[in-house]
N, C-alpha and C positions, 0 to 999 in steps of 0.2 A: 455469671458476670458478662459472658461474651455477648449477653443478649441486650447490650448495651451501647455496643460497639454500632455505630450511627453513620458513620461513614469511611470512608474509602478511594482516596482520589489520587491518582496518578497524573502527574503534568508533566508531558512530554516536549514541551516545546519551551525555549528562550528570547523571553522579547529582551530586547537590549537598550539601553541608557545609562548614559557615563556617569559616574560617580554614587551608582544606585545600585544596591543589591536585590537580582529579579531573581524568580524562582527555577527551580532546574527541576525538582524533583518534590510532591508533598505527599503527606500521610497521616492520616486522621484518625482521631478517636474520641469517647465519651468516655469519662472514668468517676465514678464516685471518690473523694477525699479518703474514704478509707477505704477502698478496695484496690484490685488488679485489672488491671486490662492491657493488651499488646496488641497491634497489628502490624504487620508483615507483608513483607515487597522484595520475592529474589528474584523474579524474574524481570527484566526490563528490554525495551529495545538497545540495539549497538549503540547508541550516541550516546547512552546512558551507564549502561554496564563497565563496570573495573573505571568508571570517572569518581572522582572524588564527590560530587555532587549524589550520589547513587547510592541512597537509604534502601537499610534492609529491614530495621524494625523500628518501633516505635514502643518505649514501656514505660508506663505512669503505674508507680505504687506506692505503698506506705511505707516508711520507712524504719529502720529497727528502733527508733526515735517515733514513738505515734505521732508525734506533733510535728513530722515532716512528710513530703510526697520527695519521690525519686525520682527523676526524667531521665530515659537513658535514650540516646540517640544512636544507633549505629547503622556506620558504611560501610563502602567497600567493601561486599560480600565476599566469600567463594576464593579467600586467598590463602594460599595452601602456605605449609609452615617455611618454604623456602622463600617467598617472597613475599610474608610475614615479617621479615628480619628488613627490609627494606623500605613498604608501606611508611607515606607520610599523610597527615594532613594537607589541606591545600590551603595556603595563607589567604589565598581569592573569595572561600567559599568560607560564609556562616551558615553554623547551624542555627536554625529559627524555634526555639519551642513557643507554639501560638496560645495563648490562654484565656478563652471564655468564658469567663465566669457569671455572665447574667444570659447566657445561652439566648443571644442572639446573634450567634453567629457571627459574631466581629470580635477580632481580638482585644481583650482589654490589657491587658499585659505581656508580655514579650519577655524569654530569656535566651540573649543572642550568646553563641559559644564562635568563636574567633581564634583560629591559631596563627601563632605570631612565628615564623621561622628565624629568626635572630636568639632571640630566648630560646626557642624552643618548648614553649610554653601555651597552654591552653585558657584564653581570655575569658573568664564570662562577664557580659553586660545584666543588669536586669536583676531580677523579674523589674518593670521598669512601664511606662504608660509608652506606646509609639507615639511617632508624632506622626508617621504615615501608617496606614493599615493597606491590608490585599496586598498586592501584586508586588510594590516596592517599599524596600526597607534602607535604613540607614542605622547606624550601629548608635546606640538611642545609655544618653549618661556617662557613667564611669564603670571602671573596670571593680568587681566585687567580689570576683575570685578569681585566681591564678593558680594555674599549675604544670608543675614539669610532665612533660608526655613518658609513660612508664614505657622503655625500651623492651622489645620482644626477648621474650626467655628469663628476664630478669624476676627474681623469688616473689618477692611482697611489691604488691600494688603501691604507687606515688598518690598518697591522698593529702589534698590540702584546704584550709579551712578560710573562709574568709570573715571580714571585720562582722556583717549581719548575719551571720552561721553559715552561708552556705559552703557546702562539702560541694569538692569536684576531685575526678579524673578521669583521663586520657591517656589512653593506648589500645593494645592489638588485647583479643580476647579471643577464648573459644566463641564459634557461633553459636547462640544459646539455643537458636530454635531448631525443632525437632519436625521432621517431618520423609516421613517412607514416599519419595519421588517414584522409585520404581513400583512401588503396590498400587500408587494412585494412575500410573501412566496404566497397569493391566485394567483396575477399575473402569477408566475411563475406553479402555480399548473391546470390554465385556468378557475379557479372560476371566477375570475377578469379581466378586458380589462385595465386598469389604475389606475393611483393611486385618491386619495381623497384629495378635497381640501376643507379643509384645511386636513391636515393628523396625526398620531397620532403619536409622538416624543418616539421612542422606546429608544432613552437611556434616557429619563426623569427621575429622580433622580438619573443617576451614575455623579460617577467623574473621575477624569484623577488626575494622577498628570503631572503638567508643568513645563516648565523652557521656558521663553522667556525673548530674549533678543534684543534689539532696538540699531541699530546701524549706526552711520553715514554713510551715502553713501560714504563718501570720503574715506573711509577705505576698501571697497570693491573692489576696480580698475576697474570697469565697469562701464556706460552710458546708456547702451540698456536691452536687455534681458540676463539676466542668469540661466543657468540650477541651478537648488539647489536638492539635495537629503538628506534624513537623515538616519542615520546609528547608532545603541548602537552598541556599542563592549566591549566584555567583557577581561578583563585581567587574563591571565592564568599563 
């Protein structure tokens, strides 16, 4: 499946406009309706790193429900369990999941994820048509699922469902991706010819915080494969 995976874009820079949400950080991918696919982003420059804008993965799959896709967004890499307990969303920044489903490269659907700090609670908009595409977004319909952010250390996951099914939540996770930093730093240095297996999981103990959300295929308007990217953008 990774041989799928079509692209790869990092945006490092912030244009700015008042009352508009521009991009900070984006991450792309191809995924068939029923299959997996992820891509991944820990390393970033300083203006980007431990900001709330600063995606680490990107996961589109199927759901324990076949008749749904997953989208999991997570940020703020690389945070250790002491300052796990403290990690918040930033009410400035939406998550963007971008949806093209006639694979031309322009979004046709949008599901905007929005946390509210009053509530304390994680907004989603969408899957929904934008009224802007590219570069600037605006939070596009009504709100179609809510949910409380599940507090670090706490037992069972905060799952909540909304009026057209979609499942969401939000909070701090293990980092799910797996990846031998030190084996790849000898590989790349020529002390090494490959990696070790089994290998050793360089982000073991960080976490992420997440927001996924689980959504009926029939809300998507696609069958086949669709491009998905993710995007925070922050409101200026």
């Amino acid at each position: 499946m990774l041989s799928k995976l079509i692209n790869y874009l990092l945006l490092k820079t912030l244009t700015m406009k008042r009352n508009l949400f521009l991009p900070a950080t984006i991450i792309a991918l191809a995924v068939a309706t029923c299959g997996i696919l992820y891509a991944a982003d820990h390393v970033d420059s300083p203006t980007i790193t431990n900001q709330p804008t600063d995606i680490t993965d990107l996961y589109v799959f199927k759901g324990a429900d076949a008749n749904n896709l997953v989208f999991v967004a997570n940020s703020q890499g690389l945070l250790s369990p002491g300052s796990s307990a403290t990690a918040m969303f930033d009410a400035n920044t939406v998550l963007e999941f971008n949806i093209d489903n006639n694979n031309d490269k322009v979004e046709d659907l949008v599901i905007q994820c929005k946390y509210d700090a009053a509530s304390n609670k994680m907004k989603i908009y969408g899957p929904v048509t934008p009224s802007l595409a590219g570069t600037k977004s605006k939070l596009e319909g009504n709100v179609t699922a809510e949910v409380a952010v599940t507090a670090y250390g706490v037992g069972a996951p905060v799952v909540a469902t909304g009026t057209t099914g979609i499942k969401v939540f939000a909070g701090t996770r293990d980092d799910p991706f797996f990846f031998d930093l030190t084996q790849y730093k000898k590989i790349i240095a020529g002390t090494a010819s490959s990696f070790n297996n089994p290998g050793a999981d360089s982000f073991a103990g960080t976490n992420v915080l997440s927001t996924v959300v689980e959504v009926p295929k029939s809300l998507l308007g696609g069958t086949g494969t669709i491009n998905v990217w993710l995007e925070t953008k922050k409101k200026i």
